[in-house]
Backbone bond lengths (Angstrom), bond angles and torsions (degrees), N, CA, C in turn:
res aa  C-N    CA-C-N  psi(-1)  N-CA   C-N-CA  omega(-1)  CA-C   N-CA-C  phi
1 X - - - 1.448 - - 1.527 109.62 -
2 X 1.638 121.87 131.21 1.352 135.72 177.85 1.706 103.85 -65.29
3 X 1.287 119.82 133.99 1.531 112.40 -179.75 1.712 76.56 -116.12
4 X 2.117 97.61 138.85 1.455 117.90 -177.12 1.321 92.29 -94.21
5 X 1.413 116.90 127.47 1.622 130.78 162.99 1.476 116.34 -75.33
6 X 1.761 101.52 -69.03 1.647 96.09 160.44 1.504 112.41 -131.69
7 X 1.373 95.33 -128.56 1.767 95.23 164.57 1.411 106.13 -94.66
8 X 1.125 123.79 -8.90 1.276 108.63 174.31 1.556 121.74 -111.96
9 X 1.337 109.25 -17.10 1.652 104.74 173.84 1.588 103.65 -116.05
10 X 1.390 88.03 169.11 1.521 97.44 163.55 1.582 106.19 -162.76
11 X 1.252 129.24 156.25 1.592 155.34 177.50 1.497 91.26 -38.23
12 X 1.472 159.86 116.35 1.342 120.12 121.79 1.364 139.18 -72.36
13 X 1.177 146.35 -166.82 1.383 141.70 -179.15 1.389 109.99 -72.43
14 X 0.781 155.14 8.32 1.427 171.47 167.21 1.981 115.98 -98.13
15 X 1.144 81.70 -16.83 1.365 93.36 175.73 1.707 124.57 81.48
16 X 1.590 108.54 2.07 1.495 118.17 169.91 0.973 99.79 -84.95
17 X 1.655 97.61 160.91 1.935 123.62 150.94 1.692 99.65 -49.69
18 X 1.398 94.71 138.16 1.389 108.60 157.47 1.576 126.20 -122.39
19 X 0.840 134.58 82.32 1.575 129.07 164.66 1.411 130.56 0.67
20 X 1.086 161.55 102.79 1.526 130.28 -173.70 1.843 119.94 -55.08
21 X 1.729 100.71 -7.32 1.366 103.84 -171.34 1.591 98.91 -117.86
22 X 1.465 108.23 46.15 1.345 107.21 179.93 1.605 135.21 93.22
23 X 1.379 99.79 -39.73 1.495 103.29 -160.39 1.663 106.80 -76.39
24 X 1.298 98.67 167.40 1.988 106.30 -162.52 1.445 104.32 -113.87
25 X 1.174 127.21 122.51 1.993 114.53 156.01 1.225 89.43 -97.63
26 X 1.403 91.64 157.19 1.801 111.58 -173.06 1.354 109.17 -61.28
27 X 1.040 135.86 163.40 1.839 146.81 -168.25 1.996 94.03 -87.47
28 X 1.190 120.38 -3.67 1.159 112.24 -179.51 1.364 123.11 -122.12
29 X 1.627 102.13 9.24 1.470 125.84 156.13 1.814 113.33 -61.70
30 X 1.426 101.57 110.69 1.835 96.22 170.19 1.294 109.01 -17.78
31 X 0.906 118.79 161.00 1.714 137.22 146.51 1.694 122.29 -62.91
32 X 1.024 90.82 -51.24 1.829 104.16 156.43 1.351 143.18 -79.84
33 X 2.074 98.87 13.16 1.613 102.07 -175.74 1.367 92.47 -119.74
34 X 1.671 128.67 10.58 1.289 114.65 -165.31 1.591 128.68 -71.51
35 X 1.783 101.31 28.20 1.305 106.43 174.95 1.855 92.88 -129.93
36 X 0.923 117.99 44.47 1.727 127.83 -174.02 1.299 125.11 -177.36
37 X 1.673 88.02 53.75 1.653 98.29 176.20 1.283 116.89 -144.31
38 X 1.372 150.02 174.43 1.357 147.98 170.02 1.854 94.72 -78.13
39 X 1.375 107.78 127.22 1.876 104.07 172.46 1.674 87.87 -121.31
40 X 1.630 109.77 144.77 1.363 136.23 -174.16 1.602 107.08 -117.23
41 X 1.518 123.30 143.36 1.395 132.91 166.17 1.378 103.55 -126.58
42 X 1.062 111.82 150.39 1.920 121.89 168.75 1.551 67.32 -120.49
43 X 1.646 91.87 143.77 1.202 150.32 161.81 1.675 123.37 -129.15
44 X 1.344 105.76 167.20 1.243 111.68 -177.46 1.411 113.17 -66.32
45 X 1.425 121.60 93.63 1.462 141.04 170.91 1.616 102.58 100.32
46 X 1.268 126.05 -20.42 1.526 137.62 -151.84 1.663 116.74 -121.90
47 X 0.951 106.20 126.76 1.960 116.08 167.26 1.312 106.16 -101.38
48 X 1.656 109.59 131.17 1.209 125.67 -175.07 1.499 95.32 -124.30
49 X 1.887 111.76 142.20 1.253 116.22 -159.14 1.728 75.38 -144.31
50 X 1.739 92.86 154.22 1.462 102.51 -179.02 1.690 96.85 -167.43
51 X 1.684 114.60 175.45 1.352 109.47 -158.54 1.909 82.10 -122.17
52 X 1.177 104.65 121.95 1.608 90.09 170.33 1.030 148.45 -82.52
53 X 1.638 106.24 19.25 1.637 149.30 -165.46 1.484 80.17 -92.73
54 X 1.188 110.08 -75.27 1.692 114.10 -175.61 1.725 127.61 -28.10
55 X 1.115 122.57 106.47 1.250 114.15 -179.06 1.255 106.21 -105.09
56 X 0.948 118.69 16.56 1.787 112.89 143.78 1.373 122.44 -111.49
57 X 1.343 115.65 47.58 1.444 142.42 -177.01 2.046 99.44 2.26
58 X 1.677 105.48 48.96 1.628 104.46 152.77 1.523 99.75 -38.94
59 X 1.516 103.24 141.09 1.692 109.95 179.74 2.075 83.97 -144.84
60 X 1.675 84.35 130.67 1.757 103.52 142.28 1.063 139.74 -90.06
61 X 1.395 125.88 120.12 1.154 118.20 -168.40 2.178 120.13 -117.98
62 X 1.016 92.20 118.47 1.732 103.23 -160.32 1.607 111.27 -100.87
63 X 0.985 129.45 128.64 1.243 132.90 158.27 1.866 114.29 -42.44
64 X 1.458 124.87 164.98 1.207 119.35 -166.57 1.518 102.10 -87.79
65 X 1.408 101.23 -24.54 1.630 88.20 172.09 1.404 123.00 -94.05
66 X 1.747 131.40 -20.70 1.434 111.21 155.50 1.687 116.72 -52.78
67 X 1.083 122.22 -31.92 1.355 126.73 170.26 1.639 116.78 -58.47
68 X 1.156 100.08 -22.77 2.035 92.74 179.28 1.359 101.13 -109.01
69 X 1.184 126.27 2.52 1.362 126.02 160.52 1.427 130.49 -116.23
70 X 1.578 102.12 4.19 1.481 98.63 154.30 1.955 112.22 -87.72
71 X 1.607 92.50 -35.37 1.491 85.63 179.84 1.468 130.35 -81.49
72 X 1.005 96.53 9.01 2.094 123.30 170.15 1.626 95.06 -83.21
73 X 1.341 100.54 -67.15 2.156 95.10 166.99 1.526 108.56 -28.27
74 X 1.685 92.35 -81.69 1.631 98.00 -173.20 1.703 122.04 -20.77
75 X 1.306 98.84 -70.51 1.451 105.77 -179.07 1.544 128.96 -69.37
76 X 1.466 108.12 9.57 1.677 116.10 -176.59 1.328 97.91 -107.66
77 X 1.650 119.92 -13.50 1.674 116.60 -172.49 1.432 110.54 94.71
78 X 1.669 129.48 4.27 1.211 111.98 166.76 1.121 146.43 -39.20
79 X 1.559 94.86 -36.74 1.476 106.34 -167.91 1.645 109.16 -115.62
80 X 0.990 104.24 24.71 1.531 127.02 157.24 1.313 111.46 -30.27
81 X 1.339 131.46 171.46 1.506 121.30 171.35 1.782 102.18 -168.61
């Protein structure tokens, strides 16, 4: 069973935020931040990134390969700080 967060998210079986328009917060987003997180969609060839603070759902939209090479950064410590 989907547990409804608000009108716009809800639990899926996987245990992420779900968007009603698709988009994902990570499964390691609180339960109580699911309006304060980065949510992600794969699309056809494309990753779409958005702030869920934003209520004018601004969306980025990335090709599949800036997307496997930012998260090749991510995981090497580039963007470390």
């Amino acid at each position: 069973m989907e547990k409804v967060l608000s009108s716009r998210y809800k639990v899926g079986p996987d245990g992420r935020k779900v968007s009603s328009d698709g988009f994902k917060c990570s499964s390691f987003t609180p339960e109580d931040a699911y309006v304060a997180c980065v949510a992600v969609k794969r699309g056809d060839g494309s990753v779409q990134i958005r702030d869920t603070k934003d209520v004018a759902n601004t969306t980025l939209t990335f090709t599949a390969k800036e997307w496997t090479a930012f998260i090749r950064g991510v995981k090497n410590g580039e963007f470390d700080i």
